[in-house]
Backbone as CSV, one residue per row, in Angstrom:
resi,resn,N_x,N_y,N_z,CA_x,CA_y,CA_z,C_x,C_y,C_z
1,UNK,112.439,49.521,132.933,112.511,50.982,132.834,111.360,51.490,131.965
2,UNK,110.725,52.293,132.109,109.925,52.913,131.378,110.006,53.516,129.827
3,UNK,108.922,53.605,129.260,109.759,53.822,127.840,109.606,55.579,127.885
4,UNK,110.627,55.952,127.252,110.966,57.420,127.510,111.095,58.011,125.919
5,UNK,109.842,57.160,125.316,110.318,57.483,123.399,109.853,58.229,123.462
6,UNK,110.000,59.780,122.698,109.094,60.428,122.853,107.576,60.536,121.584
7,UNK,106.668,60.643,121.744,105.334,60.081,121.490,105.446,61.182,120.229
8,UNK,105.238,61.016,119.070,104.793,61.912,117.676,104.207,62.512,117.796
9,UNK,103.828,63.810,117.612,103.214,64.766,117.520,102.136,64.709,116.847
10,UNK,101.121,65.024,116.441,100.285,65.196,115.226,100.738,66.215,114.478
11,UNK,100.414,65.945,113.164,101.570,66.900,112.365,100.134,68.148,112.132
12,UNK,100.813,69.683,112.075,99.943,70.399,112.631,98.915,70.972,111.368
13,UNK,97.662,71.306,111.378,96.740,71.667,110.775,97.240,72.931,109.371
14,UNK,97.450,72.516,108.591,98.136,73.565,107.863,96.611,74.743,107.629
15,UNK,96.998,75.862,107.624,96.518,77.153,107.608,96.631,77.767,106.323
16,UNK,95.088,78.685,106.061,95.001,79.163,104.769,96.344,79.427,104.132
17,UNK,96.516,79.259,102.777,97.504,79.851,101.803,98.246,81.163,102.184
18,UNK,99.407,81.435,102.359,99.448,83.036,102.114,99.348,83.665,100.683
19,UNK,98.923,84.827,100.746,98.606,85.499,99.574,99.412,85.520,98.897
20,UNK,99.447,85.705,97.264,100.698,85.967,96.737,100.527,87.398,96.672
21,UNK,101.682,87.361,95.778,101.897,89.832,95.737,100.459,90.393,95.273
22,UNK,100.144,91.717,95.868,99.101,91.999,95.036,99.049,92.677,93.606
23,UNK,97.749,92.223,93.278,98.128,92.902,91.601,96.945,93.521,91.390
24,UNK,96.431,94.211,90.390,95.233,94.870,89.625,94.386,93.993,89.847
25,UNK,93.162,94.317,90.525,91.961,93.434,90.849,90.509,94.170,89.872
26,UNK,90.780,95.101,88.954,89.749,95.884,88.249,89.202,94.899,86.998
27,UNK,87.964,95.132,87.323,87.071,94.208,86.757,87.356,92.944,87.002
28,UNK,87.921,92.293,87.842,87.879,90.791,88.467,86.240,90.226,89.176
29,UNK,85.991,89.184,89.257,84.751,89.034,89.320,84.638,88.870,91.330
30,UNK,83.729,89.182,91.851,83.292,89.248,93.438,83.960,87.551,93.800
31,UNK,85.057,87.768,94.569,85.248,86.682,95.625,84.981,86.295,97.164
32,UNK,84.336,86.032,97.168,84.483,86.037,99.099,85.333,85.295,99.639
33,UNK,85.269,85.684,100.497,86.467,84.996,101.901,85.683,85.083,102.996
34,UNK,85.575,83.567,103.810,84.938,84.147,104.991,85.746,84.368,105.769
35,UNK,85.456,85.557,106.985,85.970,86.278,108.087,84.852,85.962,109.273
36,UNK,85.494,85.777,110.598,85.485,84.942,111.610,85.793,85.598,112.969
37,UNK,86.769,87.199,112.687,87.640,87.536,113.885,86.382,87.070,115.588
38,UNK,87.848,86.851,116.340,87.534,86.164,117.679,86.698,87.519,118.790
39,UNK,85.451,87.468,118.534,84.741,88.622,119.779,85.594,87.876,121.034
40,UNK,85.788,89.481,121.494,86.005,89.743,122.864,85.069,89.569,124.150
41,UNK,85.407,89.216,125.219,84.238,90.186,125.982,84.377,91.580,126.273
42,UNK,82.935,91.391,126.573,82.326,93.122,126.484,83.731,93.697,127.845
43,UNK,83.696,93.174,128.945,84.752,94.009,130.079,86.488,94.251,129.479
44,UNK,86.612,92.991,128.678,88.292,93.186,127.781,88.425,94.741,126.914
45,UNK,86.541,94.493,126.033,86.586,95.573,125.247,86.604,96.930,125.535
46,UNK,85.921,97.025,126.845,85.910,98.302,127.666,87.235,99.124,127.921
47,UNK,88.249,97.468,128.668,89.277,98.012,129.190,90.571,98.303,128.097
48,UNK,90.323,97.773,126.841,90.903,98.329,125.628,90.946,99.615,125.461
49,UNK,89.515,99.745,124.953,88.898,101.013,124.586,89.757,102.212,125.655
50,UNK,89.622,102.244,126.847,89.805,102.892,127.348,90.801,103.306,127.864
51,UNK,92.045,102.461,127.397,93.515,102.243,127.155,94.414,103.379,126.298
52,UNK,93.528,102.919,125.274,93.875,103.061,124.239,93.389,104.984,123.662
53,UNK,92.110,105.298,124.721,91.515,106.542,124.607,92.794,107.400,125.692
54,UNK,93.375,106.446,127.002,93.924,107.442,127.852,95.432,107.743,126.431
55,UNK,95.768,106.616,125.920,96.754,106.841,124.863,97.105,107.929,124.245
56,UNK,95.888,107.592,123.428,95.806,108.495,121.911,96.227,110.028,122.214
57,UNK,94.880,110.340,123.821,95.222,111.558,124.650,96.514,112.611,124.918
58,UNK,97.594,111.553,124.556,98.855,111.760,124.909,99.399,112.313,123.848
59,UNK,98.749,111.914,122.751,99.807,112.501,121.351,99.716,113.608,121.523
60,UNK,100.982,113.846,120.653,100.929,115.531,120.454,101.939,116.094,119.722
61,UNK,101.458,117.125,118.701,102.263,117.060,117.243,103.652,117.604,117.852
62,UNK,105.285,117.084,117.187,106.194,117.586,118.340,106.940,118.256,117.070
63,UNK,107.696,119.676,116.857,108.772,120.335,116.378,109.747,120.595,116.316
64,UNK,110.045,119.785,118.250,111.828,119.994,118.177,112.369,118.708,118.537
65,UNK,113.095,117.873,117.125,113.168,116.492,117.631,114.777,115.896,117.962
66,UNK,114.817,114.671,118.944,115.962,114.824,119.155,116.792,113.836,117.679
67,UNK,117.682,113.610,117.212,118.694,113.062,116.147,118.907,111.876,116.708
68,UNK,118.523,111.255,117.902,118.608,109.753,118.199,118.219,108.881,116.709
69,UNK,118.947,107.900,116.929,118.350,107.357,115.455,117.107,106.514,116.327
70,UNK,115.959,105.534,115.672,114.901,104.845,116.098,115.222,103.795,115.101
71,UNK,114.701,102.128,115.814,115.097,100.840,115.231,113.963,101.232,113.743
72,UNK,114.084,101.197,112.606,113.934,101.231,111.109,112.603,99.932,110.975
73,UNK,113.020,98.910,111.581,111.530,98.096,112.058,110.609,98.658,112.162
74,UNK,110.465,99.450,113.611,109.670,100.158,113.838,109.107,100.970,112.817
75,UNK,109.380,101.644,112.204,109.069,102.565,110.838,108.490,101.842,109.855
76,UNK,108.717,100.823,109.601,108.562,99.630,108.767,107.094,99.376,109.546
77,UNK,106.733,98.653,110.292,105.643,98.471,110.992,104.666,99.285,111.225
78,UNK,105.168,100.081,111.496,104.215,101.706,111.686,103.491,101.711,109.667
79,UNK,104.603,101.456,109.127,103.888,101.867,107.909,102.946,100.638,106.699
80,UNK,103.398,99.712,107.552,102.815,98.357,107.156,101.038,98.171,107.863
81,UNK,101.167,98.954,108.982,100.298,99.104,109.742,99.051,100.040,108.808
82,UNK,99.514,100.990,108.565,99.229,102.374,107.375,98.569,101.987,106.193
83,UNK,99.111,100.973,106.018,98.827,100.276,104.812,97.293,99.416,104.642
84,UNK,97.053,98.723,105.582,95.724,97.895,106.000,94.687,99.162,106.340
85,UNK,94.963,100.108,105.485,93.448,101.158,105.582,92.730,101.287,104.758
86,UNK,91.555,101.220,104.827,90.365,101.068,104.181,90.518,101.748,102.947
87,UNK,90.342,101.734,101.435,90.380,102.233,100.346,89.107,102.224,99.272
88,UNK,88.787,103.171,98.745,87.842,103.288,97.725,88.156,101.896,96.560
89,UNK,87.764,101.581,96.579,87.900,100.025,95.270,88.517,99.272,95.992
90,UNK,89.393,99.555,97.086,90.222,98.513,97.421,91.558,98.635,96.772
91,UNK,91.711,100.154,96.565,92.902,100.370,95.062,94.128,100.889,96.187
92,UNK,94.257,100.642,97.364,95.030,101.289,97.921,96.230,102.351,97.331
93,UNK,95.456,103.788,96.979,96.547,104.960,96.481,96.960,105.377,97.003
94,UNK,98.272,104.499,97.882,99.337,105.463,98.546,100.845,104.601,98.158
95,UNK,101.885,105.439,98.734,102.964,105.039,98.438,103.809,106.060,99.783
96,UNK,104.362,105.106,100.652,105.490,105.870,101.629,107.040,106.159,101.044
97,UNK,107.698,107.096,101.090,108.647,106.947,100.938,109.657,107.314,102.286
98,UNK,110.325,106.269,103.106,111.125,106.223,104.212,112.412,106.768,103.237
99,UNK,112.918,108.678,104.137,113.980,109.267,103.836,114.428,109.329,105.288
100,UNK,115.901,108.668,104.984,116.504,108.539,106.196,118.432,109.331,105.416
101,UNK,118.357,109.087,104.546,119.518,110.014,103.852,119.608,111.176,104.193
102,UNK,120.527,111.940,105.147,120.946,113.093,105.536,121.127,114.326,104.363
103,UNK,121.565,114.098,103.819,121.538,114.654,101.992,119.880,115.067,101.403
104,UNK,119.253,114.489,101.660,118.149,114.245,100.813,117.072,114.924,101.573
105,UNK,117.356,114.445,102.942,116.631,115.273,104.006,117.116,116.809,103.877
106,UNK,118.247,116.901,103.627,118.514,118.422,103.379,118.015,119.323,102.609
107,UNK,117.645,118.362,101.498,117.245,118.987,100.384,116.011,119.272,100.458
108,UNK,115.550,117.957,101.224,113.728,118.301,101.105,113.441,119.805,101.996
109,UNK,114.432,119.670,103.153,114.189,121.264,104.396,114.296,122.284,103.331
110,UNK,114.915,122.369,102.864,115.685,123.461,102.055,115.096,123.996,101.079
111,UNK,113.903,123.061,100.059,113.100,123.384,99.085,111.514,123.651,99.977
112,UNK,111.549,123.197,101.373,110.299,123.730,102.043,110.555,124.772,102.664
113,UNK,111.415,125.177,103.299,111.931,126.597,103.877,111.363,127.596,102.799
114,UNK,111.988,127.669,101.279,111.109,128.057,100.924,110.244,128.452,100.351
115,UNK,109.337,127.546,100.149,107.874,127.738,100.275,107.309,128.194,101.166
116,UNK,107.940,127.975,102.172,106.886,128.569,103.648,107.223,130.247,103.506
117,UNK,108.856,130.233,103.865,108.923,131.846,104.155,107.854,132.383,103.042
118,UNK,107.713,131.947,101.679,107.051,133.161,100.778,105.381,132.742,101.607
119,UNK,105.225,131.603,101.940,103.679,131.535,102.589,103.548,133.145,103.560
120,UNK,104.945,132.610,104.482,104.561,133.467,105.910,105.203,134.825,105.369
121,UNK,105.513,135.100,104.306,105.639,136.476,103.789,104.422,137.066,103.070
122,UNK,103.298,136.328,103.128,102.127,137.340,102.277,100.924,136.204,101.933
123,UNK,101.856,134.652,101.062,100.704,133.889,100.472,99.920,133.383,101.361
124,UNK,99.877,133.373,102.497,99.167,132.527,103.638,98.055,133.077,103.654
125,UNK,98.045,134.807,103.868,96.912,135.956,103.925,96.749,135.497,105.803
126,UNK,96.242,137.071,105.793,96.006,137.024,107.752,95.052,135.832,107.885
127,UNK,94.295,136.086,107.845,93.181,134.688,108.339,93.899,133.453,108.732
128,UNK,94.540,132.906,107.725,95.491,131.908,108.291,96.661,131.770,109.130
129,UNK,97.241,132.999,108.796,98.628,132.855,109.391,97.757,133.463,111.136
130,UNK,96.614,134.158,111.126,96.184,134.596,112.618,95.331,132.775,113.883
131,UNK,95.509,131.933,112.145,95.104,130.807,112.891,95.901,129.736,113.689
132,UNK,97.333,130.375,112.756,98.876,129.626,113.213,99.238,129.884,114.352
133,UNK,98.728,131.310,114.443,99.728,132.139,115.556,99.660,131.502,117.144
134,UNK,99.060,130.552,117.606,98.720,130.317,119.026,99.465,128.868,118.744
135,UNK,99.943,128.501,117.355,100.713,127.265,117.333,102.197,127.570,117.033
136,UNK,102.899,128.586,117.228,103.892,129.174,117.452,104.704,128.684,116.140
137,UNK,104.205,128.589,115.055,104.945,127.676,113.515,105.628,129.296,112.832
138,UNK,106.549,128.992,111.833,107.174,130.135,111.611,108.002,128.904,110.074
139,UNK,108.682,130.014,109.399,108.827,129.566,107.836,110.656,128.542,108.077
140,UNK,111.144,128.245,109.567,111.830,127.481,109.484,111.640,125.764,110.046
141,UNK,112.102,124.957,109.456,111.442,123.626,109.301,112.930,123.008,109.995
142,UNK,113.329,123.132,110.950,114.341,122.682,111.432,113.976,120.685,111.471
143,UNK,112.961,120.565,111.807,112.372,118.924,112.257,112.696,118.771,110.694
144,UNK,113.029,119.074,110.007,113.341,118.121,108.845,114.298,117.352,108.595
145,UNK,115.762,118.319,109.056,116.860,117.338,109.118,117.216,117.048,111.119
146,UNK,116.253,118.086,112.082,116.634,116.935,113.061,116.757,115.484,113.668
147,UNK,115.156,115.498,112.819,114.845,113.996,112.922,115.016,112.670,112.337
148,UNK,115.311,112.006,113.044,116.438,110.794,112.093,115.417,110.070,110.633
149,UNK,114.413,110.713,110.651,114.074,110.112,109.403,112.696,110.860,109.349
150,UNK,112.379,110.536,108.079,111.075,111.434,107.181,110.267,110.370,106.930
151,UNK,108.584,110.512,106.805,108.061,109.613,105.629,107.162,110.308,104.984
152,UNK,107.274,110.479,103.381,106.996,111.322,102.671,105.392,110.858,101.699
153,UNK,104.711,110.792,102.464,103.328,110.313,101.760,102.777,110.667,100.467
154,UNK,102.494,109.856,99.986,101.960,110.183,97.938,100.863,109.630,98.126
155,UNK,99.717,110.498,97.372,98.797,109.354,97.145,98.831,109.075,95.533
156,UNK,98.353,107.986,94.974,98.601,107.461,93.675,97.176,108.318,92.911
157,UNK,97.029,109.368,92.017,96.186,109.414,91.113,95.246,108.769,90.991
158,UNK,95.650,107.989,89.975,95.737,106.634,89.110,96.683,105.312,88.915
159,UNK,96.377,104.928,88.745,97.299,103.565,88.872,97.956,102.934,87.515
160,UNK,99.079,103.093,87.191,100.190,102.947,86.125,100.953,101.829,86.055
161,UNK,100.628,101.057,85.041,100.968,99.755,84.685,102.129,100.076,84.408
162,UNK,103.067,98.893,83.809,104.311,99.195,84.128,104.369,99.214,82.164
163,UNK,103.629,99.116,81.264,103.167,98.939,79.928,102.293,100.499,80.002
164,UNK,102.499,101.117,80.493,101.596,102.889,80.325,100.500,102.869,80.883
165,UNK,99.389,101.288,80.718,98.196,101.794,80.913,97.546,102.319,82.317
166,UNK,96.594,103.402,82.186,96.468,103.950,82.980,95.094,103.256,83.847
167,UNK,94.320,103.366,85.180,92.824,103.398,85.469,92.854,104.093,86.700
168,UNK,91.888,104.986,86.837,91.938,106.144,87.532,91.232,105.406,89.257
169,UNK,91.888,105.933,90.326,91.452,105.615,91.512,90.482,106.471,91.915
170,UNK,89.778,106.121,92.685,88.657,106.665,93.407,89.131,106.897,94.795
171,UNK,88.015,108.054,95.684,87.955,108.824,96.949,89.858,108.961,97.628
172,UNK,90.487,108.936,96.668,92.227,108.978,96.474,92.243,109.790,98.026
173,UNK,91.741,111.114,97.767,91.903,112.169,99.581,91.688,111.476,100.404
174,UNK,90.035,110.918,100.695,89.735,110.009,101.878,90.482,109.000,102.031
175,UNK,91.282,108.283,101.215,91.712,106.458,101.418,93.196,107.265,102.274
176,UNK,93.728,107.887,101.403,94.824,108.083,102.067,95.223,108.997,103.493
177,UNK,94.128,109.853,103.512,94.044,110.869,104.713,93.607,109.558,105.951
178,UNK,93.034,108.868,105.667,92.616,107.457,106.737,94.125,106.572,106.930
179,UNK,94.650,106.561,105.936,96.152,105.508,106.132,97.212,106.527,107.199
180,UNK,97.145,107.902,106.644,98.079,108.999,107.586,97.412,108.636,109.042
181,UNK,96.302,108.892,109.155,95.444,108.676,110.226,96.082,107.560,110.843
182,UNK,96.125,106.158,110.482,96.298,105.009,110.930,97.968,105.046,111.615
183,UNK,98.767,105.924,110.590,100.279,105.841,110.567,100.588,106.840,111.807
184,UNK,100.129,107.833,112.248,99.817,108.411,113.567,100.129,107.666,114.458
185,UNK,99.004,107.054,114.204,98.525,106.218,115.546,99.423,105.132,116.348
186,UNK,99.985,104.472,114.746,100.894,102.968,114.907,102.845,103.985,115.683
187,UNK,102.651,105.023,115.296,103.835,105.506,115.763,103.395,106.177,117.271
188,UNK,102.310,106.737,117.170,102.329,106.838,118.916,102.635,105.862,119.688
189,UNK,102.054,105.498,119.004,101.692,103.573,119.796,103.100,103.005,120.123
190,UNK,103.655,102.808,119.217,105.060,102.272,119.037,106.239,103.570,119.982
191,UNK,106.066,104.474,120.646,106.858,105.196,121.517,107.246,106.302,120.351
192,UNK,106.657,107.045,119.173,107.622,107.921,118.728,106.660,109.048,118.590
193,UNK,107.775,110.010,118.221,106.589,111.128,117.897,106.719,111.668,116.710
194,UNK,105.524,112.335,115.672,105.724,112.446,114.667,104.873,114.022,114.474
195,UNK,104.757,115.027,112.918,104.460,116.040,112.880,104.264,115.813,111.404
196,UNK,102.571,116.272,111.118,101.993,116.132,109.972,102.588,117.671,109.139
197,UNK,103.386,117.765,108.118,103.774,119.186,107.261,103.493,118.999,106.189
198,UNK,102.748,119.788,105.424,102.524,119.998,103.846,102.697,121.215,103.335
199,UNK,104.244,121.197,102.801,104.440,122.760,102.868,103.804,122.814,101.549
200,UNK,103.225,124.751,100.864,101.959,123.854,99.666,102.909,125.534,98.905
201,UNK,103.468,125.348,97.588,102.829,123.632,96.942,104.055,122.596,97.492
202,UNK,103.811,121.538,97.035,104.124,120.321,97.254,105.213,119.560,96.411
203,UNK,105.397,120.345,94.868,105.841,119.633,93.669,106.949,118.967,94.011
204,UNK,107.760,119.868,94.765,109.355,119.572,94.919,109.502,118.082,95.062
205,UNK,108.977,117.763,96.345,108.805,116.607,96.780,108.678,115.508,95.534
206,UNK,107.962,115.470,94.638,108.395,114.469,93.436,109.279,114.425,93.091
207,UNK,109.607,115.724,92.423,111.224,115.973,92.142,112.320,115.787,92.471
208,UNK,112.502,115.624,93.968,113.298,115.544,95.117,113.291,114.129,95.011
209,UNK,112.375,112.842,95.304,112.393,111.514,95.498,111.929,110.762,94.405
210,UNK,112.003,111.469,92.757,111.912,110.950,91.756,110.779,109.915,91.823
211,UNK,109.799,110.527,92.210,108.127,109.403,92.177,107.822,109.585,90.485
212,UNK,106.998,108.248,90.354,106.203,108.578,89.037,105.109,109.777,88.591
213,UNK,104.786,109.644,87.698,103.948,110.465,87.121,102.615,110.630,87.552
214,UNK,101.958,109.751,88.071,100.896,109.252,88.671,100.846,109.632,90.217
215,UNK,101.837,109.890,90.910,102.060,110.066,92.432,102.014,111.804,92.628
216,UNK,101.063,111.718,93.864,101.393,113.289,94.314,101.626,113.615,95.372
217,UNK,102.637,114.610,95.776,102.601,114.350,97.443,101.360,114.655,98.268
218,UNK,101.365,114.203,99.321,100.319,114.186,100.524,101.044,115.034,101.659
219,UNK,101.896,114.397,102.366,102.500,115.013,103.624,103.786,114.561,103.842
220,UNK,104.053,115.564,104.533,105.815,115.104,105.196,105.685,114.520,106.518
221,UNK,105.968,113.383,106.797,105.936,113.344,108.662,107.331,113.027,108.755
222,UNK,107.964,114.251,109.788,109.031,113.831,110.491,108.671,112.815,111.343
223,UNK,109.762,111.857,111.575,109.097,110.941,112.902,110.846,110.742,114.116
224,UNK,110.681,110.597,115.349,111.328,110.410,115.941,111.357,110.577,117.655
225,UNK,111.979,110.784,117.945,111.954,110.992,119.688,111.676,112.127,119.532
226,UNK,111.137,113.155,120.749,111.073,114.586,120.855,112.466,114.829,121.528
227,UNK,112.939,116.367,121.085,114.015,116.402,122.460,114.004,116.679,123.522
228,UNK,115.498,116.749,123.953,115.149,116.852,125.788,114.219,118.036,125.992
229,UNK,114.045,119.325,125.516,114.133,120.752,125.416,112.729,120.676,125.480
230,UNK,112.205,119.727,124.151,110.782,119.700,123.431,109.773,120.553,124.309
231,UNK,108.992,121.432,123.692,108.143,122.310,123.862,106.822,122.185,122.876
232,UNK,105.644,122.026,123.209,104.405,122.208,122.682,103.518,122.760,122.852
233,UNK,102.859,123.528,122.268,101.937,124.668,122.635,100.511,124.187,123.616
234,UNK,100.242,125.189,124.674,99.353,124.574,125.634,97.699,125.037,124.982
235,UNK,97.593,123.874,124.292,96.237,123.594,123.634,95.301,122.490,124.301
236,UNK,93.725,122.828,124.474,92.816,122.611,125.113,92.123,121.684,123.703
237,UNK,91.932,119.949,123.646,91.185,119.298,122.981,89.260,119.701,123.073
238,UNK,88.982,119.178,122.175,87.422,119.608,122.355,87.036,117.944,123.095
239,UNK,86.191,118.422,123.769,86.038,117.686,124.756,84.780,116.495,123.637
240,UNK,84.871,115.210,124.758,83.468,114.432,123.638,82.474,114.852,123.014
241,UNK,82.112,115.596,123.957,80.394,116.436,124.642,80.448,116.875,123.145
242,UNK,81.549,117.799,123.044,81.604,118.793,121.607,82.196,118.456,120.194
243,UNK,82.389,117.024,120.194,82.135,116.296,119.148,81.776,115.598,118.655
244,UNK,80.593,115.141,119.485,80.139,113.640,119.206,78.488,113.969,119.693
245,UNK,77.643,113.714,118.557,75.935,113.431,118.475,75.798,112.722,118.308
246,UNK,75.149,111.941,119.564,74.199,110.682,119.634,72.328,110.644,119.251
247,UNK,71.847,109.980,118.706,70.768,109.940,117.998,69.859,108.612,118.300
């Protein structure tokens, strides 16, 4: 009879370390790592690209959402995703906070309601509120508690040891306006829809989710399904032609 042992494997190539947690890298001395990622071909990259352009096409900021809940993974991923965005020092100054508490969500609608009405009662001034007007927005924030969950973006100041000391972050607007950017994207991507709000000012929002001293809010994104009903205003993108110079 044949021998039917089965033959050992080679035991398999163990793979770089994983990282441990990250910590304060200020004034640490230049390390490299080499990076390697696998080129594509040029026809894969095309048909990516162009995937991914009919995609993006599709978003579209939504206001009336349905209360389905969405798997919390997903949210998780979307914001893990958010996270791998490019930062001034490498100091990544942001912080998500996932509000999925019905309570809390109430509170946050409730302290932006208003702020807005006094916006859309005078502080906005015409110029702005005549820039709103073709986006049909008005001083009630219903997507706050329709949607089964919030993520409430901070960007970090400075960065606060857990001993007081302080060291101040750099291009803080750009690093984090690029992570929102990214967090967009990973939720289109992922089937949901979401709506960038910064009702201004902003303070509550600390107050409300007890952030540190160092944290300020950025934005509210409702995120979730749209509803059945969902309605969005019929807006015309600027085409390539009219945003893009080649040289």
């Amino acid at each position: 009879m044949p021998d039917t042992t089965p033959t050992p494997s080679a035991a398999p190539t163990p793979g770089p370390a994983a990282p441990g947690p990250w910590s304060p890298t200020h004034g640490d001395p230049y390390r490299p790592a080499p990076y390697r990622p696998e080129r594509i071909a040029a026809e894969e990259s095309l048909e990516r690209a162009a995937r991914l352009r009919r995609r993006m096409d599709e978003r579209r900021t939504v206001r009336a959402f349905s209360s389905d809940p969405v798997p919390e993974q997903v949210l998780r991923d979307a914001i893990a995703c958010a996270a791998t965005a490019p930062s001034g020092a490498h100091q990544q100054p942001w912080t998500f906070v996932l509000v999925k508490d019905p309570e809390v969500r109430r509170r946050i609608r409730e302290a932006a309601e208003h702020e807005e009405k006094v916006s859309y009662d005078g502080r906005l001034g015409e110029e702005w509120l005549a820039a709103l007007r073709p986006l049909g927005t008005d001083a009630v924030k219903a997507h706050m508690t329709d949607a089964p969950a919030l993520i409430v973006v901070f960007q970090q100041r400075y960065w606060l040891g857990e001993d007081g000391t302080k060291r101040k972050h750099y291009y803080v607007d750009e690093s984090v306006g690029i992570a929102v950017g990214m967090l967009l994207t990973a939720l289109h991507l992922s089937g949901l829809a979401a709506l960038i709000h910064t009702p201004s000012p902003m303070r509550f929002l600390a107050e409300v989710l007890e952030r540190p001293e160092n944290e300020k809010a950025f934005a509210v994104i409702p995120v979730g399904h749209p509803a059945e009903d969902c309605e969005v205003p019929a807006l015309v993108r600027k085409s390539l032609d009219q945003v893009l110079v080649e040289i």
